[in-house]
C-alpha positions in Angstrom: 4.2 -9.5 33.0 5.5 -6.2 31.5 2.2 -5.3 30.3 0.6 -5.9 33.5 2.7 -3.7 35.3 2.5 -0.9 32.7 -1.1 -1.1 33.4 -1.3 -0.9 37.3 1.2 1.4 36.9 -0.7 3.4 34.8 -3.9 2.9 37.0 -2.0 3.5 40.4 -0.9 7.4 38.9 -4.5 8.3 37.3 -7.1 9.9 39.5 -9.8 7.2 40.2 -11.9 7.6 37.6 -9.9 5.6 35.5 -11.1 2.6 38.0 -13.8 2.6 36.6 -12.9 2.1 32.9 -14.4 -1.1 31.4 -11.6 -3.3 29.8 -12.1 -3.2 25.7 -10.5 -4.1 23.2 -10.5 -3.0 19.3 -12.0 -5.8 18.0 -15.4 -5.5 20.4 -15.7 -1.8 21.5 -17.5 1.0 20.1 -16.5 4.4 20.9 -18.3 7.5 20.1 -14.5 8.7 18.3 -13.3 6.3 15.8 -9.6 5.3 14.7 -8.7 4.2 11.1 -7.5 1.5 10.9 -8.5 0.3 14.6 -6.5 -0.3 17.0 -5.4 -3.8 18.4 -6.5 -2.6 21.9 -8.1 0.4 23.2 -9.6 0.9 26.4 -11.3 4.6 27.3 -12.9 5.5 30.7 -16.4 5.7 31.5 -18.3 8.1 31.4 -16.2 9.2 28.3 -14.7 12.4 28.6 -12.4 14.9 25.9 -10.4 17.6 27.3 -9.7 20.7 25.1 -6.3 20.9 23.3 -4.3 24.0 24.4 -3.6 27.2 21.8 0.0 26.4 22.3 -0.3 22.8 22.2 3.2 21.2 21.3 5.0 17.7 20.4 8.4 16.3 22.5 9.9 14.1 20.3 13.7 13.1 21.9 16.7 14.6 19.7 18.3 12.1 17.4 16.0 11.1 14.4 15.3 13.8 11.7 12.4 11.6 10.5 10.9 11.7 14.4 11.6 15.3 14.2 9.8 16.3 11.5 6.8 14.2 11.9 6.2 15.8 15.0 6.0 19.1 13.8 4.1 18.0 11.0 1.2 16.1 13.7 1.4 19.2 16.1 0.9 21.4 13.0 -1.9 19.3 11.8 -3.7 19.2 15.2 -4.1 22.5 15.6 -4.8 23.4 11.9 -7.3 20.6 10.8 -11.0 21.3 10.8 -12.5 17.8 11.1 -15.7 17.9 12.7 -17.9 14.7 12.9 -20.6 14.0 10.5 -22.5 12.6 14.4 -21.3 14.9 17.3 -19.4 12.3 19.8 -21.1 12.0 23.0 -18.8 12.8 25.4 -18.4 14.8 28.4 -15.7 17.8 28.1 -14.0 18.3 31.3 -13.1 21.6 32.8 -9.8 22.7 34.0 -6.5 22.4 32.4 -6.1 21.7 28.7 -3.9 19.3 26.9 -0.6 20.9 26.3 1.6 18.6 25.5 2.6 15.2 23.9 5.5 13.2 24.5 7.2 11.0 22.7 9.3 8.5 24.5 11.3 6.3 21.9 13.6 3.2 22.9 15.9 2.5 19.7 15.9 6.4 17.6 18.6 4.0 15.1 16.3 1.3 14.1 16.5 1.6 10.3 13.2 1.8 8.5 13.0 -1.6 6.6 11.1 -5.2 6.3 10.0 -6.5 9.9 10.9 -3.1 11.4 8.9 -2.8 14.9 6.2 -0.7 14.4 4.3 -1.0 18.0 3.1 1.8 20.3 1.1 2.4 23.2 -0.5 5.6 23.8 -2.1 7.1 27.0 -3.7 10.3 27.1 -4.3 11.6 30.9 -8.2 12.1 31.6 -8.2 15.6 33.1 -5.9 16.9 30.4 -2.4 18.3 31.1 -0.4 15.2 29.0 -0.6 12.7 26.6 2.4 9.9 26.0 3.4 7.6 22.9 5.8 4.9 24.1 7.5 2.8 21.3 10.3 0.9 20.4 11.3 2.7 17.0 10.7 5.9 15.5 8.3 4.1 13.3 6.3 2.8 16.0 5.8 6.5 17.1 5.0 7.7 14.0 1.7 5.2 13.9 1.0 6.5 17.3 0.9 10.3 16.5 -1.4 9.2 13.6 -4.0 8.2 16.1 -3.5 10.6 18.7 -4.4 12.8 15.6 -7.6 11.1 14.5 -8.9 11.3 18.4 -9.3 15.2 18.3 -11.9 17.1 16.4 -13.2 20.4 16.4 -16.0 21.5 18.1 -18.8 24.0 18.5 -18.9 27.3 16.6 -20.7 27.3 13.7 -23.7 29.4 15.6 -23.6 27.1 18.7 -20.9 28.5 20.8 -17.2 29.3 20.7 -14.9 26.3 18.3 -13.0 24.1 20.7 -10.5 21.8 19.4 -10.9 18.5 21.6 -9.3 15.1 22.1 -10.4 12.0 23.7 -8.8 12.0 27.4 -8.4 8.6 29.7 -7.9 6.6 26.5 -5.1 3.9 26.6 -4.2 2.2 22.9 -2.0 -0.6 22.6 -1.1 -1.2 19.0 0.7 -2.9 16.7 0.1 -4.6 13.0 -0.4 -8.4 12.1 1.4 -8.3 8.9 5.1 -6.3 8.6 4.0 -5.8 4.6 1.0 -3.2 4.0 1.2 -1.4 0.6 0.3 0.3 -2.2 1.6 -0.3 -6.0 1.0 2.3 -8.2 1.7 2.2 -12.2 3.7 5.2 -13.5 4.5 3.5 -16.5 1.1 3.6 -18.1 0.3 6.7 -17.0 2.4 9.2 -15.3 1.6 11.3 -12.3 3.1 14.2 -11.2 4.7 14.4 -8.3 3.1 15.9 -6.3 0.2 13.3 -6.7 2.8 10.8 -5.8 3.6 12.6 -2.1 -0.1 13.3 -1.4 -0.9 9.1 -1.8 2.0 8.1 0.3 0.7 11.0 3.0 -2.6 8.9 2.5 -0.8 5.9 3.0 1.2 7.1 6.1 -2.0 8.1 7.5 -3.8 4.7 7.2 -0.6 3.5 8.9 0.5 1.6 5.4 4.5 1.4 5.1 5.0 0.4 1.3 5.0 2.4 -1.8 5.4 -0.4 -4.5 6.2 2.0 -7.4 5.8 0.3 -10.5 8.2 2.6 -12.3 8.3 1.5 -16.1 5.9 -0.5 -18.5 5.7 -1.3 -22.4 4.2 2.1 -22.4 6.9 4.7 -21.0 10.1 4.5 -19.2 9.6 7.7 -17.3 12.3 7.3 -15.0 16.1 9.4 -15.7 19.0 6.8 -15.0 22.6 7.9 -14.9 24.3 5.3 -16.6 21.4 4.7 -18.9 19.8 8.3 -19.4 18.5 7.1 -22.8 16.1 5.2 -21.7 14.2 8.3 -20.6 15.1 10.4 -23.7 13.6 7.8 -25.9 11.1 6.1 -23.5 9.4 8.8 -22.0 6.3 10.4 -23.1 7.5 13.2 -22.9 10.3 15.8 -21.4 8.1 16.6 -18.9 6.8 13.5 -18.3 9.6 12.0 -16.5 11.5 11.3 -12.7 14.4 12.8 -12.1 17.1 12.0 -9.8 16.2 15.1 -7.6 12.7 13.8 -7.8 13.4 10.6 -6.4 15.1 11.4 -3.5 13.0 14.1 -2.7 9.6 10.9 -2.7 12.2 8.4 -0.7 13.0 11.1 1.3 9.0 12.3 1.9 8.4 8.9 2.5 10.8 7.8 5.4 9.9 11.2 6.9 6.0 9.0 7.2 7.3 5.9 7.9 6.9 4.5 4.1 9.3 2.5 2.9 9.5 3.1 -1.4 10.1 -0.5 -3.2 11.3 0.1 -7.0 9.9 -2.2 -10.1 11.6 -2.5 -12.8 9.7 -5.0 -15.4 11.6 -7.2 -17.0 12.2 -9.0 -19.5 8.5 -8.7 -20.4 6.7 -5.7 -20.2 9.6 -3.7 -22.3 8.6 -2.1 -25.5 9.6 1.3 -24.1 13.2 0.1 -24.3 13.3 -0.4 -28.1 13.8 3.1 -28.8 17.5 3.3 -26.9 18.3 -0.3 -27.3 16.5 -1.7 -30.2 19.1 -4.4 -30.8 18.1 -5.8 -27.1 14.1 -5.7 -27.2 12.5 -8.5 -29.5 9.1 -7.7 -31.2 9.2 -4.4 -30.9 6.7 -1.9 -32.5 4.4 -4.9 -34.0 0.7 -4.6 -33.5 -0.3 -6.9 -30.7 -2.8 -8.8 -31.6 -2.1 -10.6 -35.3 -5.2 -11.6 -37.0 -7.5 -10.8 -33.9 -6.6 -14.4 -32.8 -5.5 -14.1 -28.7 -2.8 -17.7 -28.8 -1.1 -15.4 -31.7 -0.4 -12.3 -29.5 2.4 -10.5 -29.1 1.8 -8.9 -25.6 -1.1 -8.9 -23.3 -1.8 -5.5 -24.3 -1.1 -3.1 -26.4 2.9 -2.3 -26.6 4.6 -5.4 -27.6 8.2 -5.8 -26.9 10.5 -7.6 -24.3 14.5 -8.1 -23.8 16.1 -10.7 -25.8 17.8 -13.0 -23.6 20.5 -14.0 -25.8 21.6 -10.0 -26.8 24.8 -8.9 -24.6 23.4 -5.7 -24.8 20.5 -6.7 -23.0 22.7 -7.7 -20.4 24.9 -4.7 -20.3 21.4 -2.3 -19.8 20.2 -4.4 -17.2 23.0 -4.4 -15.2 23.6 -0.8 -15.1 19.9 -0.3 -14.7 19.7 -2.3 -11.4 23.0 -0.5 -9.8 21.4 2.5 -10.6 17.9 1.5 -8.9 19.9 0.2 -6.1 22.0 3.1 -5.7 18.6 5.4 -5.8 16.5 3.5 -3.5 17.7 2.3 -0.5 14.7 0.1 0.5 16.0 -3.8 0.9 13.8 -4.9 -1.4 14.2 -4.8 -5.2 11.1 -6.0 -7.9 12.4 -7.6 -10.9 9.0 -8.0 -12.5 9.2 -11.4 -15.0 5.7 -11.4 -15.4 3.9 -12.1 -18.4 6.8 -13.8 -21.1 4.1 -14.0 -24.1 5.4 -16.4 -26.2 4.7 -15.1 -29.4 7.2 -12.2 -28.6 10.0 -14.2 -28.8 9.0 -16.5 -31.0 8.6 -13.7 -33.7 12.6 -12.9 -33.1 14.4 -14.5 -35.8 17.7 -15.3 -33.3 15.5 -17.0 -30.9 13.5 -18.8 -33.2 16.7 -20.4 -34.5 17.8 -20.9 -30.7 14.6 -22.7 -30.3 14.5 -24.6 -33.5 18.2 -25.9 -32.1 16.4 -27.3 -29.2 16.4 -24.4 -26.7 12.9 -23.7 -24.7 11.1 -20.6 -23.8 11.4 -21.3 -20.3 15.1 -22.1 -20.7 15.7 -18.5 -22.1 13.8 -17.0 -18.8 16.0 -18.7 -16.3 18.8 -17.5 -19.0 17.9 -14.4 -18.1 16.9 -14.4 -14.4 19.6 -16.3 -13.5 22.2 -13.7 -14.1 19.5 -10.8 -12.9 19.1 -12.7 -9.5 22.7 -12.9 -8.5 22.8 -8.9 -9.8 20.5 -8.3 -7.3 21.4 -10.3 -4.2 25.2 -8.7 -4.9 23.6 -5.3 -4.1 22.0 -6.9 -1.1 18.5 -6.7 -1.7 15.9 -9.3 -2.0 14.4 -9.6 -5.3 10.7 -9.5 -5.6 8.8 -11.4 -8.7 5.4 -11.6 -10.2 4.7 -15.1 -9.1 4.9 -15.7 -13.0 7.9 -16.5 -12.9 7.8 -19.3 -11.0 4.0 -20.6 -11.8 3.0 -19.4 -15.6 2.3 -22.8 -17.3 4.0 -22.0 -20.5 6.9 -20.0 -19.6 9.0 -20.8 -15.9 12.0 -20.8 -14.2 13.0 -23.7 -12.0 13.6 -23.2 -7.9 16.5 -23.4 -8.2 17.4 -19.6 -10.1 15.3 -18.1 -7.7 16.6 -19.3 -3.9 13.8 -18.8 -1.1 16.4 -17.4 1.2 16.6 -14.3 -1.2 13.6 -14.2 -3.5 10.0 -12.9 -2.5 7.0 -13.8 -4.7 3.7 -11.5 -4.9 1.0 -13.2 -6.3 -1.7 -12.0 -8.4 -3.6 -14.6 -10.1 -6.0 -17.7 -9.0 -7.0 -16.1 -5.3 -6.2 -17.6 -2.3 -4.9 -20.9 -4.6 -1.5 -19.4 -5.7 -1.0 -17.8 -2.8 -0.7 -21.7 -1.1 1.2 -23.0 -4.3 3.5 -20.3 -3.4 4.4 -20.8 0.3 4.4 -24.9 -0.4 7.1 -23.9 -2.6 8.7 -22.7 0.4 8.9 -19.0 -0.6 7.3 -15.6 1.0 4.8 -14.2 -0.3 2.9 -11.0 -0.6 -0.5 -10.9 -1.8 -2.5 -8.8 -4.5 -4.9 -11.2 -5.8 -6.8 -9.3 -8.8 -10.0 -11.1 -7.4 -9.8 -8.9 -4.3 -7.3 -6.3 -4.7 -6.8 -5.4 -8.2 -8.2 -1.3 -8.0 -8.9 -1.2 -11.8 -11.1 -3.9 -12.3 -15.0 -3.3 -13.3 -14.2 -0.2 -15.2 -14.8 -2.0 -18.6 -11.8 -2.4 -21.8 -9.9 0.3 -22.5 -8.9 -0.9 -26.2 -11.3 0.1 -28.8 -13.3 -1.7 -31.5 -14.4 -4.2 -29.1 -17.5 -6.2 -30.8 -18.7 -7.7 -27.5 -20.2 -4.6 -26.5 -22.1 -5.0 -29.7 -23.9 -8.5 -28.5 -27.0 -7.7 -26.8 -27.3 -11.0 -25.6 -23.7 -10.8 -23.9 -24.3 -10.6 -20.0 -21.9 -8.2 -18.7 -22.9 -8.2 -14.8 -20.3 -10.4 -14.0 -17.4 -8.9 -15.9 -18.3 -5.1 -16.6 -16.4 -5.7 -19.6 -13.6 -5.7 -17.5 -11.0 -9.0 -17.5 -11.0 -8.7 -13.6 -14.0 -7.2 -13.4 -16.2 -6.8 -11.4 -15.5 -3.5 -9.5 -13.6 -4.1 -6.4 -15.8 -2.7 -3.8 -14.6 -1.5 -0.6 -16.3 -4.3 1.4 -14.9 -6.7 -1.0 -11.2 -6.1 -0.5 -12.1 -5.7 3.6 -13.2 -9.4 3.6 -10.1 -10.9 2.2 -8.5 -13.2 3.9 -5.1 -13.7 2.7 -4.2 -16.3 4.6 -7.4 -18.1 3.7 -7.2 -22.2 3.0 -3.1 -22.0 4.3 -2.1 -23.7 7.6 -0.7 -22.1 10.6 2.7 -23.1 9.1 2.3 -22.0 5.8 0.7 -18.6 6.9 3.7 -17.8 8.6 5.4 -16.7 5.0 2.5 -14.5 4.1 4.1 -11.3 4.8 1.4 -9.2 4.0 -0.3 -7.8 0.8 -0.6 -4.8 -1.9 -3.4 -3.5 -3.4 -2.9 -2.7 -7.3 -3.6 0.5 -8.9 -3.1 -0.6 -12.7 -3.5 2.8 -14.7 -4.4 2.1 -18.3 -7.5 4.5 -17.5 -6.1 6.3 -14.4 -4.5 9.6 -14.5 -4.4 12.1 -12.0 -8.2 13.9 -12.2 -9.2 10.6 -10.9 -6.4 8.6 -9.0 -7.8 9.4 -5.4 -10.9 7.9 -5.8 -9.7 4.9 -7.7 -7.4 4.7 -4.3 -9.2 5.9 -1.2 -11.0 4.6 0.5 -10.8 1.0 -0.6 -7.0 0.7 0.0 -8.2 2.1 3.4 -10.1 -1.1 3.9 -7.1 -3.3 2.9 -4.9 -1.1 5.2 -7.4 -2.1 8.4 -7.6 -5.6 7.5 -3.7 -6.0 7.3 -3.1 -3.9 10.2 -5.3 -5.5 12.7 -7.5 -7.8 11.2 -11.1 -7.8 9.3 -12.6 -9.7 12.1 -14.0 -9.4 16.0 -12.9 -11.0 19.3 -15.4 -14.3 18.2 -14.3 -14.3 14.6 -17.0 -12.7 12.9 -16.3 -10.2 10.0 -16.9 -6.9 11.2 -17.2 -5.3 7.6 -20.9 -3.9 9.0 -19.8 -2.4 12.5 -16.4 -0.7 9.8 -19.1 0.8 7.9 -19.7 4.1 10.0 -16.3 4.1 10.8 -15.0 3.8 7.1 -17.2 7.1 6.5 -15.8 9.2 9.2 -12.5 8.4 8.1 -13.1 9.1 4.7 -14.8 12.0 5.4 -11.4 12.8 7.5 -9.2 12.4 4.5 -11.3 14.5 2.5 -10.8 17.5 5.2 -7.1 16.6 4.6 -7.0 17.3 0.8 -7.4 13.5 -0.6 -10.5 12.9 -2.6 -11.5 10.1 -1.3 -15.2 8.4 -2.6 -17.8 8.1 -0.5 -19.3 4.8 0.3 -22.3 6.0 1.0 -25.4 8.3 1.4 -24.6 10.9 4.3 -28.2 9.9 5.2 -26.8 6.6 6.7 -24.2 7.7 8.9 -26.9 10.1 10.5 -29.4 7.1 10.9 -26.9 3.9 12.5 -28.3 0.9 11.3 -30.6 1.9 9.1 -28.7 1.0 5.8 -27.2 -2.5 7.7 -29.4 -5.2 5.0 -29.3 -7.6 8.2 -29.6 -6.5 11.9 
């Protein structure tokens, strides 16, 4: 009933013309100016019309949120400043009189904390002879996604030898918005690879704009422990690659605090107990297998690690547990997110097993898996004390060799991410009863298809090997942009079960990612995932609309480049000038 009467009320004060505007929604229209990622509803009036955007153009945003308050300077800023034209000129009509001088924002709860399940809805109306636009939304957040797309519905205009630039916006559009899933991110790996940080702000920017709202930032690894802790400021001294090659305190609040000012919340990993090596050189009593090579005798059931950099806590060292304590207060007391990832992916057996005090342990009857519920069990409780819910590899619960029971890891405070086995896991995981976020490798994994990055391989040296499935790549092959767009990840679950999806990350693993090449690795394939979690991968009768995205995916990414992030291009520009042309079926 509410939204009925928002809309007569917003007919009943529009001159007529908006009478005759056709009822569309996202999922079936196609408008000569494009959102990213589209809209769950957006109607514009016929004949479709832009209005120029005033020299003094301005943003009211209501007092009381420094986050608002600064992302609307930032949007009224970017309007005026950005140079986007369209690779095809809209065909629109620009109408004459008054330009658009100002937005408004009108915001119902400025308080709403920026966490899990925050609302992030909006409606946005933009009068059709100019004069004013409005975002209406319950939180701060919500506005935030609507001054994103009130930004992509101007472009520039003219000049260029044909005339005098205008700078012009869509005008007697109405978009009512909001996202199916409350969990759409990004995980990057700073642990293999470290990025500076200013590469770090400019991919949550990204992220804000594609209206994702999680940085998973997959801190440490075997590799590096880049990160400065106060209570544990060796781990950096002796983990790091280098002095300048790590986070510092001032650094991480100044990405939390870049974030939230985008609407991105920032969600820390620490891995452990596997995934440690870069421990050892602090704590050496408290990391078994430390410094080995690998892979003994070539033979993979012997390894030591699934890659190179073998090493992982000992579960029966007190030191192991003093370091991990004051490692998770400090994480907790950096990042304020409610979540907390506790990694526990990837126990390799033969670490431990090479550790004289737990081989004993285990010839006394003890198990592997028995030593990771050692371990998570008082980890967990660490966690939930510094109310957060912790967030595991689903490893921990499904790896066949090494587990923990249910019962160390309670639903009510545990969230599982899945990565293995497709949409299968992802229904083992929510029959278990738990929530569940999904980064299948099959789909979502960004560093597949770029072949093995260890050297020496002799299956490059078979010329009868077929690599067009692989690449040479575990997970290959390359992840293409259409590929993570079609996922499903609710696919094969019931309605029930779907229910503790809360969303999914795509993976940017960085064993051959650094910084020269980490925004096209990135964008715009996350872009696809960020559509298909925000408003779904499908139209009104349940067809995938990856062909109808296609033009659409290119003017965005086009958009992003004009924005500084060097996104790939999906293809030819001879495409997008030719519609249809480069569809394989009509």
């Amino acid at each position: 009933m509410a939204t009925l009467l928002l809309r007569l009320l917003f007919l009943l004060g529009w001159p007529a013309i908006l009478l005759m505007a056709r009822a569309a929604t996202a999922a079936d229209a196609s408008f000569p100016v494009n959102v990213w990622p589209k809209p769950t509803s957006m109607s514009w009036a016929e004949p479709h019309a832009a209005v120029p955007v005033s020299p003094s153009f301005r943003i009211v945003a209501p007092s009381g949120n420094p986050y608002l308050s600064s992302a609307a300077e930032r949007y009224a800023k970017l309007l005026l400043t950005e140079r986007y034209r369209p690779v095809v000129r809209p065909a629109v009509n620009v109408t004459a009189g008054g330009a658009l001088a100002r937005l408004t924002l009108a915001v119902s709860d400025l308080a709403a904390p920026l966490q899990h399940g925050v609302d992030e809805s909006y409606t946005l109306e933009v009068h059709p002879t100019g004069g004013a636009a409005t975002v209406t939304a319950a939180t701060a957040w919500g506005a935030m996604r609507g001054l994103e797309t009130f930004s992509q519905l101007a472009w520039r205009a003219g000049g260029r030898g044909r005339g005098r630039d205008m700078l012009l916006v869509t005008a007697g559009v109405r978009v009512e918005d909001r996202p199916l899933y409350p969990h759409r991110g990004l995980m990057l790996d700073t642990g293999r690879t470290y990025f500076p940080v200013g590469d770090i702000l400019r991919t949550i920017d990204a992220m804000a704009a594609n209206k994702m709202n999680v940085f998973h930032w997959h801190i440490t690894d075997s590799q590096s422990f880049p990160i400065e802790l106060p209570s544990e400021p060796q781990l950096a001294e002796k983990g790091a690659y280098g002095e300048d090659m790590r986070y510092t305190v001032k650094d991480v609040k100044h990405i939390v605090e870049f974030a939230m000012s985008r609407g991105v919340r920032v969600l820390p990993e620490i891995d452990s107990p596997g995934h440690t090596a870069s421990w050892a050189g602090a704590y050496p009593e408290a990391v078994s297998c430390a410094g080995k090579f690998w892979l003994p005798g070539g033979d993979w059931n012997d390894r030591l690690a699934a890659e190179p950099g073998t090493g992982q806590l000992n579960p029966l060292s007190p030191k192991t547990y003093e370091v991990i304590t004051n490692v998770v207060n400090d994480l907790t007391s950096l990042f304020p997110d409610g979540f907390y990832h506790a990694g526990a992916d990837e126990i390799t057996p033969g670490c431990w097993h090479a550790d004289p005090t737990i081989q004993a342990d285990l010839d006394s009857g003890a198990t592997l898996s028995g030593l990771l519920e050692r371990y998570v069990s008082a980890v967990h409780p660490l966690v939930v004390s510094r109310n957060r819910t912790a967030v595991y590899w689903e490893d921990v619960l499904l790896d066949a060799a090494v587990n923990v029971s249910a019962s160390a890891i309670p639903p009510a405070t545990t969230i599982l991410q899945t990565w293995n086995n497709g949409p299968n896991n992802t229904k083992l995981i929510v029959q278990a009863g738990y929530r569940a976020i999904v980064s299948s490798a099959s789909f979502y994994y960004l560093d597949c298809g770029h072949g093995d990055f260890l050297g020496n391989d002799s299956t490059y040296d078979n010329p009868n090997s077929d690599f067009d499935t692989k690449g040479g790549s575990w997970c290959g092959p390359y992840k293409t942009w259409q590929r993570v767009y079609d996922y499903d990840i609710v696919y094969g679950l019931t309605a029930e079960e779907a229910q503790l999806v809360i969303g999914g990350e795509v993976a940017m693993w960085t064993e051959q990612v650094d910084a020269t090449v980490l925004d096209g690795r990135v964008w715009p394939r996350t872009s696809a995932m960020a559509e298909a979690l925000w408003s779904g991968n499908r139209d009104a009768a349940g067809r995938k609309r990856y062909a109808e995205a296609t033009d659409r995916l290119t003017d965005w990414r086009n958009r992003m480049v004009g924005r500084g992030v060097r996104a790939e291009p999906i293809q030819p520009l001879w495409c997008r000038t030719r519609p249809g042309m480069c569809n394989a079926v009509q």
